[in-house]
Backbone as JSON, one array per atom type, in Angstrom:
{
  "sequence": "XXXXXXXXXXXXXXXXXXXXXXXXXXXXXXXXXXXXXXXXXXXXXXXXXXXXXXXXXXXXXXX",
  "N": [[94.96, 94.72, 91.0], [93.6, 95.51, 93.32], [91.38, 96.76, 91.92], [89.94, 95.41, 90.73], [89.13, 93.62, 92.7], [90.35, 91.48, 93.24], [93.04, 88.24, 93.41], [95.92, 87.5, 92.88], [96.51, 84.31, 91.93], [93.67, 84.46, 90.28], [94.51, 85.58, 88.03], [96.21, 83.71, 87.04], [97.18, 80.94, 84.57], [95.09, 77.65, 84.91], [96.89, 75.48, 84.82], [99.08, 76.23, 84.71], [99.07, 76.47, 88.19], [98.99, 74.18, 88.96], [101.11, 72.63, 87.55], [103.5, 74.11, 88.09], [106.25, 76.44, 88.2], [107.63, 78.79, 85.46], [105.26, 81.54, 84.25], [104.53, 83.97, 82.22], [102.42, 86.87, 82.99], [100.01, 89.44, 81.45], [99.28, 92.38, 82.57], [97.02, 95.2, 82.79], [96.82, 98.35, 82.79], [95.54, 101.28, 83.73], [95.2, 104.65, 83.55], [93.75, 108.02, 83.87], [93.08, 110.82, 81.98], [95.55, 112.81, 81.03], [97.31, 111.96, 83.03], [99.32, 110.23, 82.72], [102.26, 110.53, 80.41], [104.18, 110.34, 77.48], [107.55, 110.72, 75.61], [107.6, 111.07, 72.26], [108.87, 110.06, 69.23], [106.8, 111.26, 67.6], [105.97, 113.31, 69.06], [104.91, 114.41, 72.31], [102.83, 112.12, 73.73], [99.94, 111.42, 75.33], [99.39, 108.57, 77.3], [96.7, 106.18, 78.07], [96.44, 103.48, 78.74], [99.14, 101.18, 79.62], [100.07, 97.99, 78.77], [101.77, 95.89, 81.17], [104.0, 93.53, 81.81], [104.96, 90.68, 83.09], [106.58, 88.23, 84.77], [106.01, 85.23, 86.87], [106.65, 83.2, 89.2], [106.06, 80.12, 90.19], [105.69, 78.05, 92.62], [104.85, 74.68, 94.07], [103.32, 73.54, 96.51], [104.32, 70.73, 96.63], [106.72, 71.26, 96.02]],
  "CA": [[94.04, 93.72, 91.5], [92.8, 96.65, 94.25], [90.62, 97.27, 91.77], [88.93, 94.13, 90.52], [89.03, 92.97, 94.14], [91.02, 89.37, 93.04], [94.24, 87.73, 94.03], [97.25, 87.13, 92.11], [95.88, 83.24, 91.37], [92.42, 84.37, 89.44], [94.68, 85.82, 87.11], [96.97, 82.85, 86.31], [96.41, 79.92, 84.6], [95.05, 76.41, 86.01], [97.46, 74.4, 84.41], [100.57, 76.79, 85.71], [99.14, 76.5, 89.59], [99.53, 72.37, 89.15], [102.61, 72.07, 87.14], [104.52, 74.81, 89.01], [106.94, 77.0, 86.68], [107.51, 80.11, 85.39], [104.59, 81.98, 83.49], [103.95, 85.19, 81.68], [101.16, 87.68, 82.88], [100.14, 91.0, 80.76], [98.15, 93.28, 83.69], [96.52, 96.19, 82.13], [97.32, 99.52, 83.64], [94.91, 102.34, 83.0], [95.22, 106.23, 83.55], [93.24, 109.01, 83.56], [93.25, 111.33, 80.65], [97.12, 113.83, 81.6], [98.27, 111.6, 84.07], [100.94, 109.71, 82.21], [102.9, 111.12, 79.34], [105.51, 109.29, 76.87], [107.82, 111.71, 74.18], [107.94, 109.68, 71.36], [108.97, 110.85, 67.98], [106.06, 111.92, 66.72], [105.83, 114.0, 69.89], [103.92, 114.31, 73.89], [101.76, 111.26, 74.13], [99.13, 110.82, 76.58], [98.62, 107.09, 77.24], [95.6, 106.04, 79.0], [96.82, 102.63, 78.65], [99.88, 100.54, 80.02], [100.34, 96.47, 79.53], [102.78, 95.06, 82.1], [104.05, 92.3, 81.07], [105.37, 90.22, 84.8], [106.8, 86.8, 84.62], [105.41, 84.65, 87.91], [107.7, 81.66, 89.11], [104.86, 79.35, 91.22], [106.2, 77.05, 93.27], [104.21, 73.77, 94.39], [103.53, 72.78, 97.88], [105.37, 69.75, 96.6], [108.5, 71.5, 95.05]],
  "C": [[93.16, 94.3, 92.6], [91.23, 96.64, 93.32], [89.29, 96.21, 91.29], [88.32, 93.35, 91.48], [89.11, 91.22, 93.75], [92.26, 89.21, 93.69], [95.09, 87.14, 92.73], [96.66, 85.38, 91.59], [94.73, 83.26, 90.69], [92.75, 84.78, 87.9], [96.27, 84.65, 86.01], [96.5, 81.39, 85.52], [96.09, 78.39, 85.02], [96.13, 74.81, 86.11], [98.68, 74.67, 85.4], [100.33, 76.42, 87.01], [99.51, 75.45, 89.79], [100.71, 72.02, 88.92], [103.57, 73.28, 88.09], [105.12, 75.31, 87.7], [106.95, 78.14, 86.67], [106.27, 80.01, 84.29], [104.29, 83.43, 83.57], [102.62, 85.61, 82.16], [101.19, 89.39, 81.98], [99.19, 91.36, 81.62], [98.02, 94.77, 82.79], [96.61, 97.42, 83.12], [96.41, 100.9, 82.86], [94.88, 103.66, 83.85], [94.39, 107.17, 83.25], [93.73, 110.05, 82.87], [94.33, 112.41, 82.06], [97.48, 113.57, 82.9], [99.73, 111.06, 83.79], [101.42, 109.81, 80.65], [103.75, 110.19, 79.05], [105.74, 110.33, 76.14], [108.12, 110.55, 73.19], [108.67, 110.79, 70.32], [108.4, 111.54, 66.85], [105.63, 113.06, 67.79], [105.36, 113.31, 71.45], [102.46, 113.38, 73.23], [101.09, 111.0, 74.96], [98.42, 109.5, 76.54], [97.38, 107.29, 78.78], [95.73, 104.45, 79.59], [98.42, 102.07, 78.61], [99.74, 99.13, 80.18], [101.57, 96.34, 79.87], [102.6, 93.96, 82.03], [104.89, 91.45, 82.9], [105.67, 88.8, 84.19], [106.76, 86.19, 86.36], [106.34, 83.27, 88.3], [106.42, 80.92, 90.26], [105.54, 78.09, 91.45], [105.12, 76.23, 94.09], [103.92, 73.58, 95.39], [104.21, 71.52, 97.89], [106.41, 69.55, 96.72], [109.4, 71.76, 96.7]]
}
């Protein structure tokens, strides 16, 4: 979110901030080309790409 310059609430949605609850975020995680490696089975992968998947519990000013 450094990089978009937002806050943890621009990326949830408007229903979750009212009802309160848990909810799923996928944040996108990107790398410059031979920073982050995976071995898979078809061999050395260089991802450029990482979704993080986060589950958010938002609690109400009510709750």
């Amino acid at each position: 979110m450094l990089q978009t310059n937002t806050s943890m609430d621009k990326h949830l949605p408007n229903d979750a901030l009212e009802r309160g609850g848990d909810v799923f975020v996928t944040f996108p995680i990107r790398f410059e080309e031979g920073v982050f490696h995976m071995e898979t089975v078809e061999g050395n992968v260089d991802l450029r790409l990482l979704n993080l998947l986060v589950k958010v519990s938002i609690v109400t000013k009510g709750d």
